[in-house]
C-alpha positions in Angstrom: -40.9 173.5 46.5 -41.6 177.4 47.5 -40.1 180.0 44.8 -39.7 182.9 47.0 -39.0 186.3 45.1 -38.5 189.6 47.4 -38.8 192.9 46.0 -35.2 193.2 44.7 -35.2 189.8 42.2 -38.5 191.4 40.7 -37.5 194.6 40.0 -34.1 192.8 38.8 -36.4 190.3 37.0 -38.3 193.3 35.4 -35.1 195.1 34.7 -33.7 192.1 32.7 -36.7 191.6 30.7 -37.3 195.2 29.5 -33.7 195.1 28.7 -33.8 192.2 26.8 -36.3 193.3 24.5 -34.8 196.6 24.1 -31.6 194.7 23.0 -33.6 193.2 20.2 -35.0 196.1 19.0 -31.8 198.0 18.7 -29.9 195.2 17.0 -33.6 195.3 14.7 -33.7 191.2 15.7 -36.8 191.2 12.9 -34.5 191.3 9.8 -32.5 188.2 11.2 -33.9 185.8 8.8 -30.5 184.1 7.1 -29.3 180.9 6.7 -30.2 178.9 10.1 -33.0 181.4 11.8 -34.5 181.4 8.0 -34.7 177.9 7.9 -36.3 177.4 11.3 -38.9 180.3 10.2 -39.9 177.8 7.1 -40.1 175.2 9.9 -42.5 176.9 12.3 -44.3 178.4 8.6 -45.0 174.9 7.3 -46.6 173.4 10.9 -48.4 176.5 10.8 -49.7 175.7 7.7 -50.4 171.9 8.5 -48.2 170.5 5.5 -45.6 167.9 6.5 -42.9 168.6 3.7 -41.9 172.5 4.1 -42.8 175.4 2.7 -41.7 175.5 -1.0 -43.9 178.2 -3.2 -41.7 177.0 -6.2 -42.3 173.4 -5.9 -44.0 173.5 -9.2 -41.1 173.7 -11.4 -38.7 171.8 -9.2 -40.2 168.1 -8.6 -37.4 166.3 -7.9 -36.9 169.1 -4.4 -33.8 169.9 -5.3 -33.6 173.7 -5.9 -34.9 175.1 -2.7 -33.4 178.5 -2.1 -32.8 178.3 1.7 -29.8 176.5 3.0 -30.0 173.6 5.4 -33.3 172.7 3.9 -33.0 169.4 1.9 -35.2 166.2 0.4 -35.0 163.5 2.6 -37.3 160.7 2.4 -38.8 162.3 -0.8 -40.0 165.0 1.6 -38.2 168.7 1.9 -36.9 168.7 5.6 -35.4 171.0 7.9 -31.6 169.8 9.5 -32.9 171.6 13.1 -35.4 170.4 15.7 -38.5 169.6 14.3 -39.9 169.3 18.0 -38.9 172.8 18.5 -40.9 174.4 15.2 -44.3 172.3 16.2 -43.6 173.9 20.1 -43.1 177.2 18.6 -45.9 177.0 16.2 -48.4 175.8 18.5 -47.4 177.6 21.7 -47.2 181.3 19.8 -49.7 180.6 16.6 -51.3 183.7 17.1 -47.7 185.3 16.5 -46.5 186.1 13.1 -42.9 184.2 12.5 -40.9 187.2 12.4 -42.3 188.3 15.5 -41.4 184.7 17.4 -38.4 186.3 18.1 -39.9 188.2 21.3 -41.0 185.2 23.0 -37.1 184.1 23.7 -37.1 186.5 26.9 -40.0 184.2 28.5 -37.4 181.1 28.2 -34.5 182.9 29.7 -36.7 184.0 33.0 -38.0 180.9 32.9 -34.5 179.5 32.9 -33.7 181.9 35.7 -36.8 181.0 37.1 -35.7 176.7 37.7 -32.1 177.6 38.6 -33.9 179.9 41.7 -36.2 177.5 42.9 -35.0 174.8 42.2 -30.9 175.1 42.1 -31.2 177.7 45.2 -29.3 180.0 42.5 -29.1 183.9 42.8 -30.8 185.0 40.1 -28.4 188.1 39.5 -25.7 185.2 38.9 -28.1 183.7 36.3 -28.3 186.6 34.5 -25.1 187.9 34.7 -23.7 184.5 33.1 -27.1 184.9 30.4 -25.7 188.4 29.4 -21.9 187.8 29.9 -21.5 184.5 27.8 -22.1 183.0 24.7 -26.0 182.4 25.4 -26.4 186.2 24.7 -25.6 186.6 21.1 -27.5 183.1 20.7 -30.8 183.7 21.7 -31.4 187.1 20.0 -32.8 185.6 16.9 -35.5 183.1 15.9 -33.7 179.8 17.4 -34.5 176.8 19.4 -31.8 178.1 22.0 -33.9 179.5 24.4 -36.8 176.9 25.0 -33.6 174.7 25.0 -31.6 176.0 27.6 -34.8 176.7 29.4 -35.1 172.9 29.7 -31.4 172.0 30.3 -32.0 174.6 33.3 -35.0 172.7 34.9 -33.2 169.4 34.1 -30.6 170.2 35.5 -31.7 171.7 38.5 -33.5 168.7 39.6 -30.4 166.6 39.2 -28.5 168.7 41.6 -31.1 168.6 43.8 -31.4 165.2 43.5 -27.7 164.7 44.2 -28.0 167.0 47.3 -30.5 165.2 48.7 -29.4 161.7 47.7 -32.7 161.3 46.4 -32.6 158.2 43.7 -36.0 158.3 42.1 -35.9 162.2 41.3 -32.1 162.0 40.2 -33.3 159.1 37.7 -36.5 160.8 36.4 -33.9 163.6 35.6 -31.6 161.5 34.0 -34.7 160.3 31.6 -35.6 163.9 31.3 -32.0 164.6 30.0 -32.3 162.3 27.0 -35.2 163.9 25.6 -33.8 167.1 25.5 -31.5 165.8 22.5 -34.6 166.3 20.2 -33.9 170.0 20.6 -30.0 169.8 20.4 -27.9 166.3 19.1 -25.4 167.2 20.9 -27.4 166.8 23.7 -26.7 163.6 23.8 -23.4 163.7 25.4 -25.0 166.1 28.1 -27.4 163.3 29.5 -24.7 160.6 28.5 -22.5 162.3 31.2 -25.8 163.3 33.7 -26.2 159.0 33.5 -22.5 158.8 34.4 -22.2 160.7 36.9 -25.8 159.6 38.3 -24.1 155.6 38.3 -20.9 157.0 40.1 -23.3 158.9 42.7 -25.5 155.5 43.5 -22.8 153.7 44.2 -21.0 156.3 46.4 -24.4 155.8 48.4 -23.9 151.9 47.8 -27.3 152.1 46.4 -25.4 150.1 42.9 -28.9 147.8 42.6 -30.6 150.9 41.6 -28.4 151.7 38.4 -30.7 149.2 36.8 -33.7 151.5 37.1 -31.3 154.4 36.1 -29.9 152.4 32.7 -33.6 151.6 32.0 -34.7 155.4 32.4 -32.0 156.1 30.4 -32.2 153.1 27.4 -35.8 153.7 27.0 -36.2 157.6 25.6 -33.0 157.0 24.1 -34.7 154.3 21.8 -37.3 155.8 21.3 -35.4 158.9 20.2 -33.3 156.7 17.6 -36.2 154.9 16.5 -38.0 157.9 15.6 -35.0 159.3 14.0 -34.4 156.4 11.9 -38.0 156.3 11.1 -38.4 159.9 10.4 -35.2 160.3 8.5 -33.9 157.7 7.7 -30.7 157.5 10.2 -30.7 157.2 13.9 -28.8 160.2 14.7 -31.4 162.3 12.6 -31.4 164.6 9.4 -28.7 167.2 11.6 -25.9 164.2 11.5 -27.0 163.0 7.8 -26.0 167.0 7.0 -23.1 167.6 9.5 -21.7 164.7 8.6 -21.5 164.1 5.0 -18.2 164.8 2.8 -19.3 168.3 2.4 -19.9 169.6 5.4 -17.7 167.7 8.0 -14.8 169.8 8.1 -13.3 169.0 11.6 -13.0 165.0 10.1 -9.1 165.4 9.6 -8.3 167.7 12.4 -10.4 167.5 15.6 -7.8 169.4 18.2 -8.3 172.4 16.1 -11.6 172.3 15.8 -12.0 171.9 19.3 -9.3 174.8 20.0 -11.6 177.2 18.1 -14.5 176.3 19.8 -13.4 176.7 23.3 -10.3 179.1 22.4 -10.3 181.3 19.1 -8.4 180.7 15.6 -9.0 181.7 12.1 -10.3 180.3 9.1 -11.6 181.2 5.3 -14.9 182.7 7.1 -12.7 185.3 9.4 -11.9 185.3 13.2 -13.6 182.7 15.5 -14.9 183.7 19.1 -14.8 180.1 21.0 -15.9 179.6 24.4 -13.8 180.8 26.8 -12.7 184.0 24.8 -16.3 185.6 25.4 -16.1 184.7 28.9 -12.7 184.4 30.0 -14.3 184.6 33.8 -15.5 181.1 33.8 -12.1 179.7 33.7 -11.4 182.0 36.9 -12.7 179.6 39.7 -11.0 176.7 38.3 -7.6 178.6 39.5 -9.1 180.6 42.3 -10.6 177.6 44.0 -8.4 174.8 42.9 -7.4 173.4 46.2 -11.1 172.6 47.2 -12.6 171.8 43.4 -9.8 169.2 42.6 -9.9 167.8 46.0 -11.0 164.1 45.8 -11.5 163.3 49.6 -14.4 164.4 50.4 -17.3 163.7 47.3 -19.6 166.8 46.8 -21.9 168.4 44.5 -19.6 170.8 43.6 -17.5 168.2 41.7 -20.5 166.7 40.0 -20.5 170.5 38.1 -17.0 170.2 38.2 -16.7 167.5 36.1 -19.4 168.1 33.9 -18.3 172.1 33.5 -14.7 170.3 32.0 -15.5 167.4 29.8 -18.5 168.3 27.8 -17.1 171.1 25.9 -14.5 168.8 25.2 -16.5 166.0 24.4 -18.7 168.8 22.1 -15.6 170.2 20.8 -14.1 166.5 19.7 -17.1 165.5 18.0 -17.9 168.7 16.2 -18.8 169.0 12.6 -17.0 172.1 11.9 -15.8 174.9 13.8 -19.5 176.9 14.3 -18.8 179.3 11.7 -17.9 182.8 13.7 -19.4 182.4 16.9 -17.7 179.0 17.6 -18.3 178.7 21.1 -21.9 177.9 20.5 -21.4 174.3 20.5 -20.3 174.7 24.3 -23.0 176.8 24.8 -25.1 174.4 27.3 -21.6 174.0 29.5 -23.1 177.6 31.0 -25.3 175.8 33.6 -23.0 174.3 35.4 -20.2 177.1 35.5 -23.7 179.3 37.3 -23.8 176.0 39.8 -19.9 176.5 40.6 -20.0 180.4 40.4 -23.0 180.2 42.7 -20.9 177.7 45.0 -18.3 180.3 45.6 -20.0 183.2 45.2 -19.7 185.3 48.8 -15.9 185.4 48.0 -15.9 186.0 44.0 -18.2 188.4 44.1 -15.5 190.6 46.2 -12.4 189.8 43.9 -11.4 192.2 41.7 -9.5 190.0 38.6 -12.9 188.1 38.9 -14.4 191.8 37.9 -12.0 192.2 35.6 -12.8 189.4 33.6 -16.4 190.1 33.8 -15.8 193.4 32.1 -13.7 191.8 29.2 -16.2 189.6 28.7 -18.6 192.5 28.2 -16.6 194.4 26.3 -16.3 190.9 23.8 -20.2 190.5 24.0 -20.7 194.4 23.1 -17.9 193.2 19.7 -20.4 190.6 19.1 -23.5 192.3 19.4 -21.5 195.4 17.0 -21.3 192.3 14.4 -24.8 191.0 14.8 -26.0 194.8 14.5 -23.9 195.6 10.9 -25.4 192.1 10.0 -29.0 192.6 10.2 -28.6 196.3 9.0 -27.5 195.1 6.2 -30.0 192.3 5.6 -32.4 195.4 6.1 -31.0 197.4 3.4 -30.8 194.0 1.4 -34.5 193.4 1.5 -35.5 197.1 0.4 -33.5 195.9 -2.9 -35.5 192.5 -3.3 -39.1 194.4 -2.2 -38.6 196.2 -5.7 -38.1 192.9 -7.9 -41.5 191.7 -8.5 -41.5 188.5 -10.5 -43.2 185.1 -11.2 -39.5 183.6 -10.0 -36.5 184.5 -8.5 -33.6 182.1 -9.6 -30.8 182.4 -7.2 -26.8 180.9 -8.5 -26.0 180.5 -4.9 -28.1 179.7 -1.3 -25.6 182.3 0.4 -26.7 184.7 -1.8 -30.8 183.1 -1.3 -30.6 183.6 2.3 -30.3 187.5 2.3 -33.6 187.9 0.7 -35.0 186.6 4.1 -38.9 185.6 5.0 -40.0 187.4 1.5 -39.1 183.1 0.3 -42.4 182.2 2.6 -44.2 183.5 -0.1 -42.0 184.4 -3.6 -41.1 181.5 -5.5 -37.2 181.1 -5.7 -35.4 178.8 -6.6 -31.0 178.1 -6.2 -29.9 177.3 -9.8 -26.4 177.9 -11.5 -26.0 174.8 -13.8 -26.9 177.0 -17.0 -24.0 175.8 -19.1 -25.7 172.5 -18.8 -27.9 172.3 -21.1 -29.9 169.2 -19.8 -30.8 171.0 -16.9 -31.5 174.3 -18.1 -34.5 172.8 -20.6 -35.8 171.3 -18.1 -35.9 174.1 -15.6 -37.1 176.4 -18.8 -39.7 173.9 -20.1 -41.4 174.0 -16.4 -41.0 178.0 -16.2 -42.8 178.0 -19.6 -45.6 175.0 -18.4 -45.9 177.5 -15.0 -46.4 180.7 -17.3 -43.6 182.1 -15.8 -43.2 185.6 -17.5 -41.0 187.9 -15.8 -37.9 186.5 -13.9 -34.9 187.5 -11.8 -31.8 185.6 -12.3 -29.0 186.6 -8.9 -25.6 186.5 -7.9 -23.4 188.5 -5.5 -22.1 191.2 -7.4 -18.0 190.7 -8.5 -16.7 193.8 -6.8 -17.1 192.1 -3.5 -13.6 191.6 -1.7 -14.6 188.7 0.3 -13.5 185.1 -1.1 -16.4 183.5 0.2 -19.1 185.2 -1.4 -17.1 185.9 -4.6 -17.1 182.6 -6.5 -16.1 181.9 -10.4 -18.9 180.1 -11.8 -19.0 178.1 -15.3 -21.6 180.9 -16.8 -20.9 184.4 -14.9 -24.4 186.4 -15.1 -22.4 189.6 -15.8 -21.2 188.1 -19.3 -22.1 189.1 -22.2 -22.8 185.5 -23.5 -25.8 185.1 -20.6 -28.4 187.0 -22.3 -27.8 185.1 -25.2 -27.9 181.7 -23.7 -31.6 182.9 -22.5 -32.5 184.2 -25.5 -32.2 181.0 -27.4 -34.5 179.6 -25.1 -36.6 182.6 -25.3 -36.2 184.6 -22.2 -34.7 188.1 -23.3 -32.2 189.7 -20.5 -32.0 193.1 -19.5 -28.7 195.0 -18.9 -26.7 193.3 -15.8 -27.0 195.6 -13.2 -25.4 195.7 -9.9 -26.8 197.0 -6.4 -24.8 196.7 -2.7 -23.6 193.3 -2.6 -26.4 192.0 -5.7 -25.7 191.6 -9.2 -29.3 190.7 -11.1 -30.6 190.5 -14.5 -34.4 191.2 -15.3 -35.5 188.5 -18.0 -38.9 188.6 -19.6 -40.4 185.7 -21.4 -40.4 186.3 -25.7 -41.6 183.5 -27.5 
């Protein structure tokens, strides 16, 4: 296989890169550390650090793990656990070790060109139609922070590129060594699963158009045997064949899509609103990919002539549907990320019809509203990390022996400074069970000087502001601590943080 690049797709190569990283450096992509890209940095932190449970610097005064201050970090097999792909943190910890965490971020541009990289020489794809779908879709706003997203579509890139070309050239072996290939990458994403569940499909439908149906026993074997192996580790690991991601996603708590899946799936692919604010679902950032499906109807939904084209067809159609079905929950704001993988094929059927799109105007069109939705985006993501930025100038000032959080939302603002401060999420003070016991460690530890936080009450937004049993801005708090002798300062309220200073007075 020759990759042939002439001047034009490396200056366009270049071009893409440098942009890239100016991109993160605008949107200041080292001060995204929040809820899931803080949890992947404990990840990457704790193989880094060789320990198998993760990082926990207040593990002294919680041992049953129940207090940890980052969301999606939980006990599972008495062991403190990520709910994202612990085969991505060892990559990223091994491959970049000589990388500080916040800085893994940079690395994400070597997975996109290396993405681009398989679709060119291997999917004879354009690369200006690779990156014009990177930068005009939802992979853009997804691979800014630290995330298992690039090294992920990366590999459903190559994969995928050597089952097209397997299907082109009607060559069995390579089309089932890419079917096994497909399984595996569901270690980085579970929804992966129905990716390489519909690869296998399509695979069986292609051997026996080539009434080559003998060989769909080799194919079902390449496909049973990572899949085992992939349950059995999961089941081993965590506990549940489907991994520590479904034991979360799926529990009462979090499975919010259980009583109403078309929604769910309209937000994803669509848009809709919800308690968290506006959604932007999958076809709403890039309105263009639904474009060729009209423009090119007569040929794509012709059935009498078999071709590659409706191999991506197909696939481009039922897996964000499949995704959207089986979804959890509705992705929080950027709801087309669970879709996010149905990209590659729409850049096989762009690529298809290219010579004409590339000449029609309402295609143009729709490419500029889709930038003009990705610039929204990026505006959000921007006023997001700003104000993490602002938010951790606050915490750099509260030096303590613990920082006692009533709520993980609130936790996850105070970013990587949790690598090395020890925090815990606690708000059961009216309990007094629970608050000896916490105090009676504190006291064992030495503890002198804490922080107790909680958003601050002038905040309009429902979601942050919650009524708890014990509000830290009472004036019944400090005496609660008192009587187990921790004396309060004044409440005091800064941005979006309401904290009390307490100091230990036996």
């Amino acid at each position: 296989m020759k990759f042939h690049f002439s001047k034009k797709d490396k200056i366009t190569l270049a071009i893409f890169f440098v942009f890239f990283l100016g991109l993160q450096t605008y949107l200041s992509a080292t001060n995204s550390f929040i809820s899931d890209s803080l949890a992947k940095a404990f990840q990457i932190n704790s193989v880094q650090n060789g320990t198998e449970s993760i990082t926990y610097p207040a593990n002294s005064i919680d041992p049953y793990l129940k207090l940890h201050p980052v969301t999606f970090i939980l006990k599972n097999q008495n062991e403190l656990k990520s709910v994202f792909s612990a085969t991505f943190a060892y990559l990223y910890a091994k491959l970049f070790f000589f990388l500080p965490v916040n800085q893994m971020i940079y690395v994400n541009v070597i997975f996109l060109l290396l993405g681009v990289l398989c679709l060119k020489g291997f999917g004879k794809v354009d690369i200006n139609i690779s990156i014009l779908v990177f930068t005009t879709s939802v992979v853009l706003c997804q691979v800014i922070d630290l995330s298992e997203v690039p090294i992920t579509l990366f590999l459903v890139c190559f994969v995928y590129s050597i089952w097209t070309m397997a299907i082109q050239n009607q060559n069995t072996n390579l089309l089932i060594v890419s079917v096994c290939f497909s399984v595996l990458l569901s270690f980085f994403r579970l929804e992966l699963l129905i990716f390489s569940g519909l690869l296998f499909v399509l695979s069986s439908i292609q051997l026996i158009g080539l009434k080559k149906g003998n060989r769909i026993v080799f194919l079902s074997i390449a496909f049973l045997i990572p899949l085992s192996f992939f349950v059995l580790w999961n089941d081993t690991e965590y506990g549940h064949p489907m991994g520590i991601r479904y034991l979360f996603n799926y529990t009462e708590d979090h499975y919010f899509a259980k009583n109403n899946r078309i929604l769910n799936l309209q937000k994803i692919l669509l848009t809709g609103f919800s308690d968290q604010g506006f959604k932007f679902g999958f076809f709403l950032i890039s309105p263009y990919f639904l474009y060729p499906l009209y423009r090119f109807r007569d040929s794509l939904y012709s059935i009498r002539k078999q071709n590659t084209i409706h191999f991506h067809l197909t696939l481009f159609i039922l897996y964000p549907i499949l995704v959207g079905l089986t979804a959890p929950n509705d992705g929080i704001t950027i709801s087309a990320r669970y879709a996010l993988f149905a990209v590659v094929p729409m850049i096989f059927i762009i690529s298809h019809y290219w010579s004409e799109l590339q000449k029609d105007k309402i295609f143009k069109i729709l490419i500029i509203i889709s930038i003009l939705v990705n610039l929204i985006i990026l505006r959000i993501l921007k006023e997001s990390f700003k104000m993490i930025k602002k938010t951790n100038q606050i915490y750099e000032n509260l030096n303590a022996d613990l920082w006692i959080f009533f709520d993980t939302n609130l936790s996850a603002t105070s970013g990587i400074h949790l690598l090395k401060q020890p925090a815990i999420s606690f708000q059961n003070f009216t309990n007094e069970s629970d608050l000896n016991s916490l105090v009676n460690l504190m006291e064992s530890q030495k503890m002198k000087k804490i922080y107790i936080l909680d958003f601050s009450k002038k905040i309009p937004n429902a979601y942050m502001n919650v009524k708890r049993n014990m509000e830290l801005s009472s004036t019944e708090f400090p005496i609660l601590l008192q009587n187990k002798k921790y004396s309060c300062k004044q409440y005091t309220e800064v941005k979006f943080i309401g904290y009390r200073e307490c100091n230990y007075s036996p």
